[in-house]
N, C-alpha and C positions, 0 to 999 in steps of 0.2 A: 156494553163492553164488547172489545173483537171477538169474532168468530173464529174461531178457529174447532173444524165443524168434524173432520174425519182421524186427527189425532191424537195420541195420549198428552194428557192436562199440563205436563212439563217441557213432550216435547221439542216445541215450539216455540222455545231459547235459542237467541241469536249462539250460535257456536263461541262467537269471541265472547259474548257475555259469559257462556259457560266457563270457557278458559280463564277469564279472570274471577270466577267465583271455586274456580277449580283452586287453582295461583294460593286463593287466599286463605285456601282451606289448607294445604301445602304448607302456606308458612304456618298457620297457627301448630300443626304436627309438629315441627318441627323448631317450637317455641316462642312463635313471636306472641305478641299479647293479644289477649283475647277483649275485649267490651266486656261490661257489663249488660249491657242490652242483648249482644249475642251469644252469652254464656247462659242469658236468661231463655233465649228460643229456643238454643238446641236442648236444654233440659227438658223443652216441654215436650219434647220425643214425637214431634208432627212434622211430616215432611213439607208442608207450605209455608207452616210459624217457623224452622229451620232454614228455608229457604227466602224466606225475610229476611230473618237476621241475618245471615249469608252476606245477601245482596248490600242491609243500611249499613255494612262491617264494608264489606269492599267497595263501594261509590260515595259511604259519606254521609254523615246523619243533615246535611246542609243540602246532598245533591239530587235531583231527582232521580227516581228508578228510572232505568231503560222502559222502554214501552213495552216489549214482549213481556219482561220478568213481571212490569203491574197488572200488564191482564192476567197471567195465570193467577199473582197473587188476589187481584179483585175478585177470580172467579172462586176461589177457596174460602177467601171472605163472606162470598154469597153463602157458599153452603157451610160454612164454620158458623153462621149466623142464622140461619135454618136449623141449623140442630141446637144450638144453644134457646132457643126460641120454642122451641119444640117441647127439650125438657125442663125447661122456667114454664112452661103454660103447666105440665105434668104437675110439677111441681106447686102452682099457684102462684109464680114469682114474677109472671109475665106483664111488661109493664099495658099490657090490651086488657080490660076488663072481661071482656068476651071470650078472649083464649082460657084466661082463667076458670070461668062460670062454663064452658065448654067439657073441660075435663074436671070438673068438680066430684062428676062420679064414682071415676074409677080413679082418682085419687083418695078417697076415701080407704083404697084398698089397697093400696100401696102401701107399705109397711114391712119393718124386720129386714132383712140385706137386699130387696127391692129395692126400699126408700133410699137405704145409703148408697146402692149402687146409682140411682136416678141423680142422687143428690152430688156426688161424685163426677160421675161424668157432667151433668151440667156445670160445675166449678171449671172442668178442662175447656170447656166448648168457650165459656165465657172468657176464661185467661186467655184462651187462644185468639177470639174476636178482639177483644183488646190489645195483645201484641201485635197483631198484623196491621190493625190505623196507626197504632203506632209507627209501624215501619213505612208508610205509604200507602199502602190498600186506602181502598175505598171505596162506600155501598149508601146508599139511600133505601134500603129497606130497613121497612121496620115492624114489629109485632105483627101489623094490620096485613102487612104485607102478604101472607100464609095463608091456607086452608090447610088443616093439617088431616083434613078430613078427604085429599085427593079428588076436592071439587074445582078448583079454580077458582073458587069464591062463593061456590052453590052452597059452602059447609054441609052437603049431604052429600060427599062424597063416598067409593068404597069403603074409604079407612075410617068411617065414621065410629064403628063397633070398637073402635078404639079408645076413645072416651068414654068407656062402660062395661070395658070388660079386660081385666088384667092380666089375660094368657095372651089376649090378641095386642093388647099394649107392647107387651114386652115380644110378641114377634114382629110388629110392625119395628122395634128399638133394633133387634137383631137384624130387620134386612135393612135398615138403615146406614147399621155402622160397620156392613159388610160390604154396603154401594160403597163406603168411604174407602176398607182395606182396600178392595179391586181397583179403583178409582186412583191413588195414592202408590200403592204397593207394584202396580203394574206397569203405571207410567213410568215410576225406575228405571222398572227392569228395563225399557224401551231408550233411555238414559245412555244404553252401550256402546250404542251408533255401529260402528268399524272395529269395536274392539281393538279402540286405542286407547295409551294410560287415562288424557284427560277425561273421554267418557267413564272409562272404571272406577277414576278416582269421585268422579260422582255419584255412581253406583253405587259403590261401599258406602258412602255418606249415606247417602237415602234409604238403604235399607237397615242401617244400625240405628237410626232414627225413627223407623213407621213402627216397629213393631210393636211400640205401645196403643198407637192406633187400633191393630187386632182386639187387646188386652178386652178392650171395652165393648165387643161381639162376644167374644169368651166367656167373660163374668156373666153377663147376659144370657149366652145360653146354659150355664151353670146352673142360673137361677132358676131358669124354665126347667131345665131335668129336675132341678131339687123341691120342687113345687109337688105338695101332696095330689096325689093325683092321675102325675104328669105321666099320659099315656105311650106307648112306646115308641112315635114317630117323634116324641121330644127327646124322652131320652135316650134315645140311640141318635140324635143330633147333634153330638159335641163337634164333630167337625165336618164342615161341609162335603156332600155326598150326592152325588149326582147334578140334577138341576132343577130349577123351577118350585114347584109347592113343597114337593120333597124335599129340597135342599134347607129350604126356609123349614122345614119340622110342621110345616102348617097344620092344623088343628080343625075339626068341625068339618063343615063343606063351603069352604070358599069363594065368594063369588065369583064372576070370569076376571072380572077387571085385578081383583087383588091377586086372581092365580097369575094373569098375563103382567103384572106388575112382578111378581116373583119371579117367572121367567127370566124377564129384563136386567132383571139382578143379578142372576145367577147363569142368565145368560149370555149376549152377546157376539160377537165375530169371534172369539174366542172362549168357549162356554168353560162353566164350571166342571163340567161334566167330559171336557178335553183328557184326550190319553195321550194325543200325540206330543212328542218333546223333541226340540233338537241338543244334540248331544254332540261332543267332538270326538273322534271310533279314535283318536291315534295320528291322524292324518289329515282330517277333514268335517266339515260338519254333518252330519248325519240325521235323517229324521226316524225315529223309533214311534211306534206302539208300546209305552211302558203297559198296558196289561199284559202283553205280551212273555213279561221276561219271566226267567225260574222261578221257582222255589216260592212265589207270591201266594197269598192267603187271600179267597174273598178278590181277586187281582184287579177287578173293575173299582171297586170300591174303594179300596187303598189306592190305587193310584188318583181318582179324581181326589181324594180325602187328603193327598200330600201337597197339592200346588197349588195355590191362588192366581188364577188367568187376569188378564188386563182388562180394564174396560177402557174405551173411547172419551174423548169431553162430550161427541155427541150423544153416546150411550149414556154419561152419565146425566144431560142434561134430559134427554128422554125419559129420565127413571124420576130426577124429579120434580119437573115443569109442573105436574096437576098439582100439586105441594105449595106451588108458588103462584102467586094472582098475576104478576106483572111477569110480561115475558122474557126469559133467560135466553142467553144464548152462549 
């Protein structure tokens, strides 16, 4: 697939593409008819699988996608199918004999709103992989494709303790589908260009659509706080706090690789751990120190704890290249 190496995963849409996915979002507001196909994407509340539909609604279920709009869409398909792959192997559902017999053990221990939550999100991962071939995407990986063990194909990789122990399951699940928020949720915001209407009116699309995205980090860390047990660097993790092992609630003594992998996630050209903000004073843009301001409580913490920063395509592919056997980009 193209490279596109130092930008957010979006935005890297021909402008006039956008303009006319803007156009058509425009008229639907303002009641033209909507498909069935794209009443079915934006329900699924994913900014790639809405940005499908988007696109097969305004060029055509006959026409091909523009080039930029199918890379980004391929590359979402890559990782809409990495995760979906991920929790079917979790699960037992995976059509690789090996994924399956892989996690065999700590699925054993899976169970009570673990399971339903595992079983839950992989139903989304899977509707998602399949609306997006639907619309045009398109991927040649498959089950075999994976180490889910952060080897490359050694299957001994860091995340190996994954397959055998259900606290580090569900924290590898958590930095997983918080690489997606950053990944998704940031490129949006990046969406604004000039702070003209058409980028806004993309904006506001994109971000009333991700936020089911989070939902699926959330319930996940829910679960780790509500786990008998669960000592206080989980449950004082409901929302992201600082960076790196910390942020992730990490558990035990980590090895370096899964710590510098937590990093990566939580960090970035833009870390989680970011205070800085630009703001408009009245007159002009401004850049603040939010721990800075009044009357703040704990003021380091709450402010990293309020924003979700951007990652990169190249961040994100960095985060999950050992994940994948065949190379990404």
């Amino acid at each position: 697939m193209e490279t596109i190496n130092n930008v957010p995963v979006l935005e890297g849409i021909d402008p006039e593409i956008t303009d006319a996915l803007v156009t058509r979002r425009q008229a639907i507001a303002k009641g033209a008819s909507v498909s069935s196909s794209l009443a079915a994407g934006l329900a699924m509340a994913s900014v790639p699988v809405a940005l499908a539909a988007l696109a097969r609604d305004a060029f055509g279920q006959g026409t091909a996608l523009p080039a930029d709009i199918k890379t980004v869409l391929d590359f979402a398909l890559a990782l809409e199918i990495f995760e979906n792959e991920f929790y079917s192997a979790v699960l037992g559902m995976s059509s690789s004999a090996a994924q399956n017999t892989a996690f065999a053990p700590v699925r054993a221990m899976v169970s009570g709103a673990a399971l339903a939550t595992v079983q839950q999100i992989q139903k989304h991962e899977q509707e998602h992989v399949a609306f997006l071939k639907a619309q045009g995407a398109t991927s040649t990986l498959t089950a075999t494709d994976f180490d889910f063990t952060g080897g490359r194909g050694s299957g001994t990789g860091p995340f190996a303790t994954a397959t055998t122990d259900l606290a580090f399951l569900l924290e590898v699940a958590q930095g997983a589908e918080d690489t997606g928020v950053r990944a998704y949720k940031g490129q949006a915001g990046n969406l604004i260009g000039n702070n003209d209407a058409t980028h806004n009116a993309v904006l506001e699309a994109a971000l009333r659509i991700h936020s089911v995205e989070a939902r699926h980090a959330a319930r996940i860390r829910r679960i780790r706080r509500l786990a008998a047990g669960a000592p206080d660097v989980v449950r004082l993790s409901g929302t992201i706090r600082g960076g790196g092992a910390a942020a992730a609630g990490a558990t035990g003594s980590p090895s370096n690789a899964v710590v510098a992998t937590f990093a990566a996630i939580y960090g970035g050209a833009t870390p989680e751990s970011n205070t800085m903000h630009t703001v408009f004073n009245g007159s002009a843009e401004a850049t603040i120190n939010a721990a800075t301001l009044p009357n703040l409580q704990d003021a380091a913490n709450s402010v990293t704890e309020a924003f979700d920063e951007p990652l990169t395509r190249a961040e994100v592919v960095a985060i999950v290249q050992p994940f994948f056997i065949p190379p990404i980009s």
